[in-house]
N, C-alpha and C positions, 0 to 999 in steps of 0.2 A: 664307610661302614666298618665296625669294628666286628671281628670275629667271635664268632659264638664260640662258647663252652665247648661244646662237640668238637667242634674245629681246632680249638687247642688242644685238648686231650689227644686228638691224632696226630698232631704236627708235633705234640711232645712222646709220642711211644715211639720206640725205636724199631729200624726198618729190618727185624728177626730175617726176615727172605734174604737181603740184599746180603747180610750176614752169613747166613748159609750158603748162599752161593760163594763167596768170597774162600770161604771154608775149604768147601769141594775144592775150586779151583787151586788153590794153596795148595790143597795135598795131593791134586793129577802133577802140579807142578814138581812138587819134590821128589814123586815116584817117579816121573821121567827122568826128572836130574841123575837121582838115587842110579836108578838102572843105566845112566849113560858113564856115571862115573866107574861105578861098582866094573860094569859091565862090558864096556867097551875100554876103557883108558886105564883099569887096574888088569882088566884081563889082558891087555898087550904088554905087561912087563913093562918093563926101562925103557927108557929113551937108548935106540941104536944108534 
């Protein structure tokens, strides 16, 4: 049976959520990064 109208229209709009989450994640990502660089490994100076 071939898919109805409906049916394509949803299988063709894009997943905006899966997106946004994707989003979010990315950016806890870089703010962790961000802070462990910045934070941790520029706030010890040089390598002893």
């Amino acid at each position: 049976m071939a898919p109805s109208r409906e049916e394509l229209e949803k299988m063709a709009s894009t997943p905006r959520g899966a997106y946004a989450l994707m989003l979010v994640v990315a950016a806890l990502l870089f703010v962790g990064w961000a802070l462990l660089y910045f934070g941790r490994f520029l706030g010890n100076g040089p390598v002893r």
